[in-house]
N, C-alpha and C positions, 0 to 999 in steps of 0.2 A: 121052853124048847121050841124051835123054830119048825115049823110044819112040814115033812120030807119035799110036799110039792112047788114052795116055794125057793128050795134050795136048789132045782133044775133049771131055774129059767136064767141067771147069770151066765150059764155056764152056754145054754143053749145060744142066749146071744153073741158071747164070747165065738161062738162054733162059725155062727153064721157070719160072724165079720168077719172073718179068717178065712171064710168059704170066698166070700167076693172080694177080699181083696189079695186070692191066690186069680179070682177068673181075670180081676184087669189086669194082672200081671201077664198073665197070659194072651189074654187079647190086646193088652200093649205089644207084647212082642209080637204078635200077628202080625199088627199093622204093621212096624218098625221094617219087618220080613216085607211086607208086601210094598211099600215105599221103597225097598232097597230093588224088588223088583220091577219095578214102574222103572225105576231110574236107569238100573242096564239092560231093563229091554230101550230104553230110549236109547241110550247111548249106541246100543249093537244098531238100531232102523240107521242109525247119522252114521253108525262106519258104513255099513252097505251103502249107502248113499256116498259119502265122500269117495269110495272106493267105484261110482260108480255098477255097481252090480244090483239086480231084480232082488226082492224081499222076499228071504223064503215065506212059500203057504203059512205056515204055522204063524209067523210075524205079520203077515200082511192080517190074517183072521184075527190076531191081538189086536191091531189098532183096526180092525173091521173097515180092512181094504180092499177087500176081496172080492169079486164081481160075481155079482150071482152068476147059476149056471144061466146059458144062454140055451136057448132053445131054437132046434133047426142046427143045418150045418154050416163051419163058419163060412163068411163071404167069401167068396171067389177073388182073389187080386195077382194080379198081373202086373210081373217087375217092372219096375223103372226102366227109361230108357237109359242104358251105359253109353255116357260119352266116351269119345273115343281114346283108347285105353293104348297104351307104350307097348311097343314089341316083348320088352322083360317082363310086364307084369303076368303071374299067373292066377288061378281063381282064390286064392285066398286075400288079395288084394285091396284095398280099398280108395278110394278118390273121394278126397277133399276140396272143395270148391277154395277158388285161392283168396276170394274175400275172406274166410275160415281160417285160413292161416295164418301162423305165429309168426312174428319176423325170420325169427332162427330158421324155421325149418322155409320159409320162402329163401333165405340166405343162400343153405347149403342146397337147396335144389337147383338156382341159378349156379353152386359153384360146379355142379355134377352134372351140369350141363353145356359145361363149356370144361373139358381138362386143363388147356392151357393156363387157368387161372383166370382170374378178373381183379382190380384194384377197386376200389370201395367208391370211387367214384364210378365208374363203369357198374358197381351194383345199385348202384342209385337213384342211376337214368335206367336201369331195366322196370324195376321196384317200382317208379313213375309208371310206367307204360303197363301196367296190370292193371286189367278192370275190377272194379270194386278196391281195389288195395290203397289202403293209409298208412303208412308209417311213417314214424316222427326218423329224420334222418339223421337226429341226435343217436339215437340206440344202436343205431347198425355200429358204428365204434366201438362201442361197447361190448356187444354182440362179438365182433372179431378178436375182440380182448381177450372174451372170454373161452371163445373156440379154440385158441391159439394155445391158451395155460392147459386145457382142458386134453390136448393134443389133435385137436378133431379137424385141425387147417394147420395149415403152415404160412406166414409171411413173408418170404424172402423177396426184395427190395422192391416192396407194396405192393407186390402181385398175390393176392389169394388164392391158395388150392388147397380142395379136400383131402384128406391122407386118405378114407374109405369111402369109393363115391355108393358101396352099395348100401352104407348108413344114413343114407340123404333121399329124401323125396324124388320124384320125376316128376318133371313140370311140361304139362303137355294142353295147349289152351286155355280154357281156363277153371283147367284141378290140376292138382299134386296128386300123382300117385307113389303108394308105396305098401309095403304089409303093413297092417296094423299098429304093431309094438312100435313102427320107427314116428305116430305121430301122437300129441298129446291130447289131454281128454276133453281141452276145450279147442282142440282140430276137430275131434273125433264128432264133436257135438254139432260142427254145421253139418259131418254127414250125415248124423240123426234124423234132422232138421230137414234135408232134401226129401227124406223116407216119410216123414211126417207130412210132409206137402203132396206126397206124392197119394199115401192113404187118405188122405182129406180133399181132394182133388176125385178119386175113385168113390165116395158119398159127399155128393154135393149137398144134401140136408143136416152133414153138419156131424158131430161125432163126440163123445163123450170120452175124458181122458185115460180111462180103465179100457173103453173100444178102443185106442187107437192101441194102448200097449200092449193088449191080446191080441190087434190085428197083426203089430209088429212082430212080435215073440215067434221065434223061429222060425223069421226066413233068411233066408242064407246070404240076401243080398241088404239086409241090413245086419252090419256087424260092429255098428256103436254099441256099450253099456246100455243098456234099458231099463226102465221104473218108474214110476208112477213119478215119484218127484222130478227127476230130468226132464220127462215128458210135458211136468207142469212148467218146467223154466223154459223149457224151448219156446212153448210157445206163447210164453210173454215175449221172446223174443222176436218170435215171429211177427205177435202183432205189432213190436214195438218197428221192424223193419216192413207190416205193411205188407206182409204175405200169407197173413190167416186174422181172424176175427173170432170174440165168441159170440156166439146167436143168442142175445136177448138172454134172458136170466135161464135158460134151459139148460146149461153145465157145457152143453156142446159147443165145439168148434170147427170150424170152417177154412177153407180156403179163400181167398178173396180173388185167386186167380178163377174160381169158377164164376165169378159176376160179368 
């Protein structure tokens, strides 16, 4: 007869495998859960971002973006100088420097600035005569192709005019003004860019890209999309145009107009 004590222990191992291979099933599916989390919180940071828009708190603390608090009250800053602004524009308005701008919307601000129309070569030699401005004078054709299908010009015998000059830019020196909605987010992005110069310009020791975005954050005269990542592309742009620098390996940046 087999001894009662000996008959407990198969059974006891039997218990224990079954015990740990119910826990990896389950902390398989942990993970599994936690990987599928990783992945749409990544995907939700890239829509706010593509969409332009600030990362809410809770997402920026995920990826530990988040600027400690700051001690003391915030700096003192004082608007930009407003170049000078078109009799229509009202305060919700905003001015895009015209090196900034897109062909199209340089197009239709030439055509809403003249009603009689203009013909494509007459937008050609304007287009020339804009400081900072490049375009390739292949696309402007193009451009009127597509305004034309679109309904947003009319052609008749190669004269262009706008059908709605209030959906066109104002071209006044050298910025386009208009509301907001009428320009796109890589118009929108040199205004950022003036605001960013203009903060880094106001701390000439240089500024750290979470300072500049907290300095930005609600003021009413900056009213580009804002976030940490725009804030970082601008100004590679910046320095790549030679109007900001970073300082030495400290995270901060600078203006180079304050040298």
């Amino acid at each position: 007869m087999i001894p009662h004590w000996r008959l407990g222990r198969p059974r006891d191992t039997f218990h224990s495998f079954s015990m740990a291979a119910a826990r990896f099933t389950l902390e398989n599916k942990a993970y599994e859960l936690f990987a599928k989390v990783m992945s749409d919180t990544a995907a939700c940071r890239e829509a706010f971002v593509r969409a332009g828009l600030s990362l809410p708190p809770p997402l920026l603390r995920f990826f530990d973006e988040a600027e400690p608090e700051q001690s003391g009250p915030r700096m003192s800053l004082s608007p930009p100088a407003i170049p000078e602004r078109p009799a229509e524009a009202t305060g919700d308005w905003v001015w895009i420097p015209l090196r900034d701008m897109l062909p199209t919307g340089l197009v239709l601000g030439l055509l809403r600035s003249d009603p009689a129309g203009l013909t494509q070569k007459d937008i050609l030699a304007r287009l020339a005569q804009m400081p900072g401005v490049n375009v390739n004078p292949g696309s402007i054709a193009n451009i009127g192709t597509r305004l034309a299908n679109e309904g947003v010009i009319t052609r008749e015998r190669g004269v262009w005019e706008i059908v709605d000059p209030d959906r066109a830019p104002i071209i006044l020196g050298e910025n386009a003004w208009a509301p907001k909605d009428l320009f796109e987010q890589q118009e929108l992005a040199g205004h950022r860019r003036n605001c960013i110069i203009h903060v880094l310009q106001a701390q000439p020791d240089g500024l750290q890209i979470m300072q500049i975005v907290k300095l930005l954050e609600g003021r009413d005269w900056q009213r580009a999309p804002l976030s940490k990542d725009l804030v970082k592309t601008d100004l590679r742009q910046l320095d790549k145009e030679g109007r900001a620098k970073r300082v030495g390996n400290s995270g901060k940046w600078r203006s180079t107009q304050n040298d």
